[in-house]
ROLOBA-244596 format. One record per residue: residue in one letter; z, y, x of N, C-alpha, C in turn. Coordinates in steps of 0.2 Angstrom, whole numbers, padded with zeros to 4 digits, always signed. Atoms other than C-alpha are relative to their C-alpha. Example, Ala and Ser with C-alpha at 12.3 -4.5 7.8 and 13.67 -1.06 7.14 Angstrom:
ROLOBA-244596
a+0000-0006+0004+0039-0022+0062+0000+0006+0004/s-0001-0006-0004+0036-0005+0068+0003+0005-0004/
This chain:
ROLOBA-244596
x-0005-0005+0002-0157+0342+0433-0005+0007-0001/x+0002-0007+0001-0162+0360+0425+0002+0005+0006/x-0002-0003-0007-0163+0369+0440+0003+0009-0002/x-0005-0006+0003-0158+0387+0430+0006-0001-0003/x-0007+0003+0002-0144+0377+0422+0004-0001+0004/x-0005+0000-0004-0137+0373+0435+0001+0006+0006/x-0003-0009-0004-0138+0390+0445+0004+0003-0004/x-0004-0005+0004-0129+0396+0430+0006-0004+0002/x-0005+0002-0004-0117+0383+0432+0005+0000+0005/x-0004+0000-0008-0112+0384+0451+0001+0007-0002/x-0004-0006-0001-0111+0403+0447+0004+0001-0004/x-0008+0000+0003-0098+0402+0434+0007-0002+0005/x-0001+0003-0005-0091+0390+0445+0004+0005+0005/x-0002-0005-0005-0091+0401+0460+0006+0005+0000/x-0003-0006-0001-0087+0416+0452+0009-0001-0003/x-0005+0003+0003-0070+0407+0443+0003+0000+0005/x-0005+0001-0005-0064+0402+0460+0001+0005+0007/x-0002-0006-0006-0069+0414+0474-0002+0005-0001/x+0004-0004+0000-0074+0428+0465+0006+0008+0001/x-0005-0007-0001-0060+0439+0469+0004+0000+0009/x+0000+0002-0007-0061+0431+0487+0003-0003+0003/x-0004+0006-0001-0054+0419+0499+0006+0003+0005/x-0006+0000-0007-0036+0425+0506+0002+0000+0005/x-0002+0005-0005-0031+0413+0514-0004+0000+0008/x+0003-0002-0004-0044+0411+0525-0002+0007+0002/x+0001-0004-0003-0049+0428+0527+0004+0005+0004/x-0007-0002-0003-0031+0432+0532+0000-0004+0009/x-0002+0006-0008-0029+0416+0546-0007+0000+0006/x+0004+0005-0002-0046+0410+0550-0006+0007+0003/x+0006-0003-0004-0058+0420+0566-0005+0001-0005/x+0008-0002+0001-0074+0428+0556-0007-0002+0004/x+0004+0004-0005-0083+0421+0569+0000-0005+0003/x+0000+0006-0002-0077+0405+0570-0005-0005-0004/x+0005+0003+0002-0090+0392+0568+0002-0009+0002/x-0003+0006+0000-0088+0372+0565-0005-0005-0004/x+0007+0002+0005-0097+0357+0556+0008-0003-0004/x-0005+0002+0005-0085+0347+0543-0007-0006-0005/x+0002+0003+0003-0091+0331+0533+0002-0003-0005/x-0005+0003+0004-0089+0324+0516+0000-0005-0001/x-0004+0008-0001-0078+0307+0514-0001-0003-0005/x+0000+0005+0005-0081+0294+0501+0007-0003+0003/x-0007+0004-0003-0062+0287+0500+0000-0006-0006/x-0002+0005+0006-0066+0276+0485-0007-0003+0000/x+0007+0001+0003-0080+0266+0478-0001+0001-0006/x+0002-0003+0005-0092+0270+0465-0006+0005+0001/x+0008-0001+0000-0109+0277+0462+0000+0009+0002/x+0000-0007-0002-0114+0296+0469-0002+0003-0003/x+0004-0007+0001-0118+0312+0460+0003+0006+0001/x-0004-0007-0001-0118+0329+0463-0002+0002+0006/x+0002+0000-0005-0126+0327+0479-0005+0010+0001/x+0006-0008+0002-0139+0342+0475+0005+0007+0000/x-0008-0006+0005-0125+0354+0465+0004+0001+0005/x-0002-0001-0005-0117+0350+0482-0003+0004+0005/x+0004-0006-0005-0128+0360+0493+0000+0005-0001/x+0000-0005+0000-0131+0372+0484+0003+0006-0002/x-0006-0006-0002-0114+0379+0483+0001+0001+0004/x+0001-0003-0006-0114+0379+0500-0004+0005+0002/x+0003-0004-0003-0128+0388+0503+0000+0006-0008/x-0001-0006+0005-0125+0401+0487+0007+0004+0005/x-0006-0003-0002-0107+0404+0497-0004+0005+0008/x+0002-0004-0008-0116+0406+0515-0008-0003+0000/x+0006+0001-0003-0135+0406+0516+0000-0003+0007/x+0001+0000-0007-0133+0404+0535+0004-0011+0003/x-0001+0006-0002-0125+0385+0533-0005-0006-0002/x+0005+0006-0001-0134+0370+0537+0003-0008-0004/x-0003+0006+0002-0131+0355+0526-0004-0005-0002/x+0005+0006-0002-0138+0338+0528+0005-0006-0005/x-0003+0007+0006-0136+0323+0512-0001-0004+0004/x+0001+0007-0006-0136+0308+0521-0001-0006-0007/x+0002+0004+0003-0135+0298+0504-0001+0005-0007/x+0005-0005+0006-0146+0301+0488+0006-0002-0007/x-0005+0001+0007-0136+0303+0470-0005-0008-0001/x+0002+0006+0003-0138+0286+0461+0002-0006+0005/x+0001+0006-0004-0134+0275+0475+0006+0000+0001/x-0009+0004-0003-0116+0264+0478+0002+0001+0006/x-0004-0001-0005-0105+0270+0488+0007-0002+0003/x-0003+0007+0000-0090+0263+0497+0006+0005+0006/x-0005-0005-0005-0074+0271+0508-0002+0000+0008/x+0002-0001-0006-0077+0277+0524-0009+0004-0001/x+0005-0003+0001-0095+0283+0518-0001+0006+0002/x+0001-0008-0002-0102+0299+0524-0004+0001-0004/x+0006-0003+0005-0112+0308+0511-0003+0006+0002/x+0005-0004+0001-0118+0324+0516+0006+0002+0008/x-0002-0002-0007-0114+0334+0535-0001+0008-0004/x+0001-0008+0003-0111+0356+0533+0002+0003+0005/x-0004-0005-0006-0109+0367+0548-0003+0006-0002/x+0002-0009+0001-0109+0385+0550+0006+0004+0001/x-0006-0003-0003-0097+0397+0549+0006-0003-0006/x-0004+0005+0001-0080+0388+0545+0003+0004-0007/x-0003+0000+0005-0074+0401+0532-0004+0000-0005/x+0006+0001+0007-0091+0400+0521+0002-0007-0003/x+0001+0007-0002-0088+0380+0524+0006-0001-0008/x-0007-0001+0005-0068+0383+0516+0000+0003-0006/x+0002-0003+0007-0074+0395+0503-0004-0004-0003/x+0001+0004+0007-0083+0383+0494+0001-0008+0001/x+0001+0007-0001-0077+0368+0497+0005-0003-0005/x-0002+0001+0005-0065+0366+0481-0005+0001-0005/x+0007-0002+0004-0081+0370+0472-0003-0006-0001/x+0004+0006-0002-0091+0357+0480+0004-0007-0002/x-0002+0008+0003-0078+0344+0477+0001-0002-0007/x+0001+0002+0006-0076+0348+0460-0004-0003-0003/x+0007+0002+0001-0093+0345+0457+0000-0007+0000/x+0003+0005-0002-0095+0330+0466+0004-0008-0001/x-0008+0003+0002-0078+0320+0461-0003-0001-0008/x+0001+0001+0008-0082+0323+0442-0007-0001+0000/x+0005+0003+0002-0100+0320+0441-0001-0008+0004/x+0002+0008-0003-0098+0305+0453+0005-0005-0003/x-0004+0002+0002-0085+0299+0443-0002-0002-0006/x+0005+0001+0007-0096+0299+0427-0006-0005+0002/x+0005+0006-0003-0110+0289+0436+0004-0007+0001/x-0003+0008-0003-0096+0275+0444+0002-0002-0007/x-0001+0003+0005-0089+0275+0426-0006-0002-0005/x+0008+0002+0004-0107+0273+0418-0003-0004+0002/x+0000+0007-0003-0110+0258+0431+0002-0005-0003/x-0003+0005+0001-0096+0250+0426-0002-0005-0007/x+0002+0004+0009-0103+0248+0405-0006-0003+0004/x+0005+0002-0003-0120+0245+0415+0000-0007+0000/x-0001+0006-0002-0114+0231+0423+0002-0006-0006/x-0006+0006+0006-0104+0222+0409-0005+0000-0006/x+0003+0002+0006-0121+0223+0398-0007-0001+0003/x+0006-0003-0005-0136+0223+0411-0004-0008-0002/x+0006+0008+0002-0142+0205+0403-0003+0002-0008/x+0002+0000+0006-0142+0213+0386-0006+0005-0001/x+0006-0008-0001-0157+0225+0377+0003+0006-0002/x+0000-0005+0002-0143+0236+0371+0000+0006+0007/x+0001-0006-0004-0145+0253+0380+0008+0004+0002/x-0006-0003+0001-0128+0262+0386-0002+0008+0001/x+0001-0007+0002-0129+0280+0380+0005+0005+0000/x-0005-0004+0000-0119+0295+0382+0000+0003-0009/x+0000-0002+0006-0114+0306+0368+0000+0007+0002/x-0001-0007-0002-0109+0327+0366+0006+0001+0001/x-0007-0003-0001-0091+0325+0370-0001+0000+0009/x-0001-0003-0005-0092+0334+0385+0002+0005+0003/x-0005-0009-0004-0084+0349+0397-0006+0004-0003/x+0005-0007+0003-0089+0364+0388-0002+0003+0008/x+0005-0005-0005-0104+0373+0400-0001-0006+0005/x+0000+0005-0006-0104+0356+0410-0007-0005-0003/x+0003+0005+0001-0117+0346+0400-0004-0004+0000/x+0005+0002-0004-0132+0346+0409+0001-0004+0004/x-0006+0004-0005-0122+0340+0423+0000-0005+0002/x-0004+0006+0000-0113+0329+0417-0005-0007-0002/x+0004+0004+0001-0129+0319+0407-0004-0003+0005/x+0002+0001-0006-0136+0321+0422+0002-0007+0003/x-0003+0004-0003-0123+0311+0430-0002-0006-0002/x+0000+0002+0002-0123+0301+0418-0008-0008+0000/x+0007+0003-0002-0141+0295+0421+0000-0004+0008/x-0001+0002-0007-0137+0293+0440+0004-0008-0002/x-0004+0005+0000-0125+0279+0433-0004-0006-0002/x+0004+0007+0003-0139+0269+0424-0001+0001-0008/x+0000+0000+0006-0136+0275+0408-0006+0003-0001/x+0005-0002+0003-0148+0284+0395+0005+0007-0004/x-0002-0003+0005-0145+0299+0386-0001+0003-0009/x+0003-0002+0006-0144+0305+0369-0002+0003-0001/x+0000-0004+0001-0145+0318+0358+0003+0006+0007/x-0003-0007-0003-0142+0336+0372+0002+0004-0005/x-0001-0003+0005-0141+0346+0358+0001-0001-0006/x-0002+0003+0006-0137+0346+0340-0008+0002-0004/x+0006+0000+0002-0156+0353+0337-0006-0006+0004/x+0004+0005-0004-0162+0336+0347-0002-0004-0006/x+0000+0004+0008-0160+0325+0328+0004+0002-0002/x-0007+0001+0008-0153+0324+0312+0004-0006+0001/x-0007+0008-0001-0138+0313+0315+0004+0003-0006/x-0004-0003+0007-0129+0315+0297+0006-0006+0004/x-0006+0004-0001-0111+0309+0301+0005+0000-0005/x-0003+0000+0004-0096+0306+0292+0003+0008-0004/x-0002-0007+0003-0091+0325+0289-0005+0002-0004/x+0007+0000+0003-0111+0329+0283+0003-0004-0006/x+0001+0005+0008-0108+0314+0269+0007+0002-0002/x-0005+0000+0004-0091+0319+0263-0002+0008-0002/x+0004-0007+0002-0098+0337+0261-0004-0002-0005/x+0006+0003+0003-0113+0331+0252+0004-0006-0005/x-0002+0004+0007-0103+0318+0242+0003+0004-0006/x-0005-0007+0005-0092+0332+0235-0006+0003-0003/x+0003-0002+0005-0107+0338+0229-0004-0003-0004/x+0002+0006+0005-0113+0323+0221-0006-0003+0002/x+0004+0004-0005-0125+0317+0232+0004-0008+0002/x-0002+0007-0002-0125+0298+0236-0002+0000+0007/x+0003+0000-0007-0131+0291+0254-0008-0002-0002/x+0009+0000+0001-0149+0287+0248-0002+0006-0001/x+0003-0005+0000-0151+0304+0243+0000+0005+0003/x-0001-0005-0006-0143+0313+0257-0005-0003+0005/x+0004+0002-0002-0154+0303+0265-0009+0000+0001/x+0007-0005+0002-0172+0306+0258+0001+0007+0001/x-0003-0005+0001-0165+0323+0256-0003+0004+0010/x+0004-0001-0007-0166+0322+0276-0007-0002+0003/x+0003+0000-0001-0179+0315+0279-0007+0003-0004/x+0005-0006+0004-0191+0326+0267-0001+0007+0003/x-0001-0008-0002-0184+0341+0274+0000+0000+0009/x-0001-0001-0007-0184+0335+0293-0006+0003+0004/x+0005-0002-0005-0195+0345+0307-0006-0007+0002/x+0006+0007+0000-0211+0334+0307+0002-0002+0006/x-0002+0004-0006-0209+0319+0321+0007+0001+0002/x-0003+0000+0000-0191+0322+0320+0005-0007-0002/x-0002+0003+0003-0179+0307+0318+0007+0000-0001/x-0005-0002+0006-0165+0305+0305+0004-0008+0001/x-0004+0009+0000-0150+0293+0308+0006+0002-0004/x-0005+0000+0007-0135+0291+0296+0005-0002+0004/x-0005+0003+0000-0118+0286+0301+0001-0004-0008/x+0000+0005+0006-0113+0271+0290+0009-0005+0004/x-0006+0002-0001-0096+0263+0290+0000-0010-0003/x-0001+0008+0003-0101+0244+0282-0006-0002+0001/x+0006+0005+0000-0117+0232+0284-0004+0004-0008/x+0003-0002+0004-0120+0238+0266-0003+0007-0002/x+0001-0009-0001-0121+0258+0269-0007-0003+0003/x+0006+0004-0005-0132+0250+0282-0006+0000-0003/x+0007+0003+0004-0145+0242+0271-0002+0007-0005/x+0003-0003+0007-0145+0256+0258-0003+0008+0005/x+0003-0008-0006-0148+0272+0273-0006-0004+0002/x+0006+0002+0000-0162+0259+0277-0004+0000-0004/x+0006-0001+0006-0171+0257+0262-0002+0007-0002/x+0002-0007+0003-0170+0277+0258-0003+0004+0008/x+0005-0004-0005-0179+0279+0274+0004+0003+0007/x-0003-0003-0004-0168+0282+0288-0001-0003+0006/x+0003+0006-0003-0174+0277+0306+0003-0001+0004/x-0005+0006-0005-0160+0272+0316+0008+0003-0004/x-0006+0000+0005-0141+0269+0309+0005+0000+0005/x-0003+0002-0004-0126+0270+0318+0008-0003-0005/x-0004+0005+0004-0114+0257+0314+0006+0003+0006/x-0004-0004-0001-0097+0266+0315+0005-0003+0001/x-0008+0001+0000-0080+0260+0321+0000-0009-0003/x-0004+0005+0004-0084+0241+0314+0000-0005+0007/x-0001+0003-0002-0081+0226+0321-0005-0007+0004/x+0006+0000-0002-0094+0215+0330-0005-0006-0004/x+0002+0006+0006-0095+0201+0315-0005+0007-0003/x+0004-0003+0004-0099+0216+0303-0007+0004+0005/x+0007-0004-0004-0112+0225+0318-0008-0005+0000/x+0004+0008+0000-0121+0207+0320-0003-0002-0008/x+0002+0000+0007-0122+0208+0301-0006+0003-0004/x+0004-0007+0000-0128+0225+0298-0007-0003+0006/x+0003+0000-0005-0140+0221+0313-0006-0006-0002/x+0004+0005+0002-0148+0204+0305-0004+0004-0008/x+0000-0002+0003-0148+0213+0291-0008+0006-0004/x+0006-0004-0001-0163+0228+0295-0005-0002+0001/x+0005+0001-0004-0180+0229+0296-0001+0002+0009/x+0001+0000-0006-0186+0227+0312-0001+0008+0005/x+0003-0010-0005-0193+0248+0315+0009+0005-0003/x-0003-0007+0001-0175+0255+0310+0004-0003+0007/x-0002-0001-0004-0168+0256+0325+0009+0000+0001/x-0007+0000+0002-0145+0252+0326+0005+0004+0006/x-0003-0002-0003-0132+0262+0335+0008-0002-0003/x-0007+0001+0003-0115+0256+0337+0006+0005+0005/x-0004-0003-0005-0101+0267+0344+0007+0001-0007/x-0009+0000+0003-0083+0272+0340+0004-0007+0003/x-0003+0005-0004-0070+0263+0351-0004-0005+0004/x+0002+0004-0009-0081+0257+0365+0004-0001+0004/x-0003+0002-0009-0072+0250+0382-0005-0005+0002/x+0003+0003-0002-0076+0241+0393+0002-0008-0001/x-0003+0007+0004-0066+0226+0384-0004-0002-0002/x+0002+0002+0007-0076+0227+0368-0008+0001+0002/x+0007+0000+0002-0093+0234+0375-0005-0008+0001/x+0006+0007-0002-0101+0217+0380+0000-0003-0007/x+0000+0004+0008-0095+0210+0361-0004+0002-0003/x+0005-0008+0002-0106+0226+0356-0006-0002+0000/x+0008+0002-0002-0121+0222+0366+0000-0006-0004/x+0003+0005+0003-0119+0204+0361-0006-0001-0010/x+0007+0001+0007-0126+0208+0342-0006+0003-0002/x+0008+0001+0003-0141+0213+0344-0001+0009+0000/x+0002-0009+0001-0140+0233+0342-0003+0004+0007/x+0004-0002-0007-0151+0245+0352+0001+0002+0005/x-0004-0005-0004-0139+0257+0359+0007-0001-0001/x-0008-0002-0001-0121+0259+0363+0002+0007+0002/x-0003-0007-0002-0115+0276+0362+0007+0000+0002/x-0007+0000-0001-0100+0279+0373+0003+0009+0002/x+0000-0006+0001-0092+0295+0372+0005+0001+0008/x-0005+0002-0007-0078+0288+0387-0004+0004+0008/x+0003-0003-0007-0092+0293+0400+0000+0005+0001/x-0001-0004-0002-0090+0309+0400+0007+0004-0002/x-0007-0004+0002-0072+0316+0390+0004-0003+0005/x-0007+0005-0006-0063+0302+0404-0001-0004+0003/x+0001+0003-0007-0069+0296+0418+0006+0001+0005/x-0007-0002-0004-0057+0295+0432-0005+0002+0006/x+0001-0004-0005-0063+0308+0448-0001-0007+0004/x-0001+0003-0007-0071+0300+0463+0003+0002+0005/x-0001-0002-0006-0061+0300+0478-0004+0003+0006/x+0006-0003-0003-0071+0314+0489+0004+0005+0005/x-0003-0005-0005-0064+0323+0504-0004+0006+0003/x+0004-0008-0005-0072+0340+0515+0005-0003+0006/x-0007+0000-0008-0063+0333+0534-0006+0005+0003/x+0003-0003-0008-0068+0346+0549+0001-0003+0006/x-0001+0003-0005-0071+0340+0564+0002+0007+0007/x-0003-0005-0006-0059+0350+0577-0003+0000+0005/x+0003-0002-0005-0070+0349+0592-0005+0001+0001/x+0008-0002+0002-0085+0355+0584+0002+0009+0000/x-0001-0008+0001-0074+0373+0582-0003+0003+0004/x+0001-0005-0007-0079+0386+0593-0002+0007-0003/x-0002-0007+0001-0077+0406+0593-0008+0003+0003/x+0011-0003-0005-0096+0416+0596+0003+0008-0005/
């Protein structure tokens, strides 16, 4: 993780939730009570956010102690304990809807990026994120993403020339074909740069290969037509299948042959790992 990134992060974050301070407890809860509190795995499913988790902790209350017990990237399973926190009980409170944010949604992006893992883990395609992401959460979330086994793409839109179906309706309108949007890109791209095309048929396929394009991605087809496309290319241009990945379809995916599988699923809708904060009442005590 970008470790400026992520301070920017946790302090949007922060200041979103407690930056107008915490009520509740500083209404109910002794200023001087002190306690420890651990967080619960109540589901299974891969860990991240372990880190991100700390250090909202200690951005709320320099003065608490928090101790990971398991490292992100690694299977976890109900009853777990992943990380201990003591100190004073309302620092603990104040940021503990923060913390679970955090650690719920990026671990949730990891168990769900296991799950493609697993259902292609004999094939050599790749499972890959995409940029449909929580706006200001990106880092994060590819992060997570990584923790789950995957690879990442494109971070930004200045990573590659990715010409997609909106680019080529643009460009067609202007009377451009796909060969010459294509040289077009490849002429004009930032040296060592690579240039890949969305393509909708086997046949786009072969004609974005011939005009120089070095990876293709095969758009919304089916896994007859992907297999086709795929037999289809020289060997250095590199294939990209995505649109409508599941976990239903992605193993039929992997089976033709393509490099990568971008799933856009991993980060727009994963389902939140269950993740608790329990205090432990006989650790309270008043100083």
């Amino acid at each position: 993780m970008n470790r400026d990134d992520t301070n920017t992060i946790i302090d949007l974050a922060l200041a979103e939730d407690t930056g107008h301070g915490d009520v509740t407890s500083q209404t109910l809860i002794p200023s001087n009570l002190q306690g420890k509190a651990y967080m619960l795995i109540k589901a299974g499913g891969v860990l991240a956010g372990g880190e991100v988790a700390k250090e909202v902790f200690l951005k709320v209350d320099p003065s608490l102690k928090v101790t990971l017990l398991i490292i992100d990237g690694a299977n976890v399973k109900p009853g777990d304990i992943i990380a201990t926190v003591s100190g004073n009980v309302t620092g603990i409170l104040k940021a503990e809807r923060v913390v679970l944010n955090f650690l719920q949604r990026l671990s949730g992006i990891a168990s769900q990026t296991a799950l493609y893992i697993a259902e292609t883990n004999d094939c050599k395609a790749r499972i890959v994120d995409t940029r449909k992401t929580t706006p200001g959460l990106r880092t994060l979330e590819k992060y997570a993403v990584r923790m789950g086994g995957g690879q990442n793409h494109r971070l930004h839109m200045g990573d590659a020339i990715l010409i997609k179906d909106t680019h080529l309706a643009v460009l067609r309108a202007l009377g451009m074909t796909l060969k010459d949007i294509v040289i077009k890109a490849k002429e004009e791209a930032p040296r060592g740069m690579t240039v890949e095309v969305e393509v909708a048929t086997p046949q786009e396929a072969c004609e974005a290969a011939e005009a120089g394009a070095d990876m293709i991605m095969l758009d919304n087809m089916d896994p007859e037509e992907m297999k086709c496309a795929v037999s289809s290319l020289p060997d250095n241009v590199k294939t990209e299948a995505s649109g409508g990945i599941t976990l239903k379809n992605v193993r039929a995916a992997a089976m033709t042959g393509v490099d990568i599988i971008s799933i856009g699923a991993l980060t727009h809708s994963p389902m939140a790992l269950d993740i608790s904060l329990e205090l432990e009442p006989e650790t309270l005590k008043l100083f």
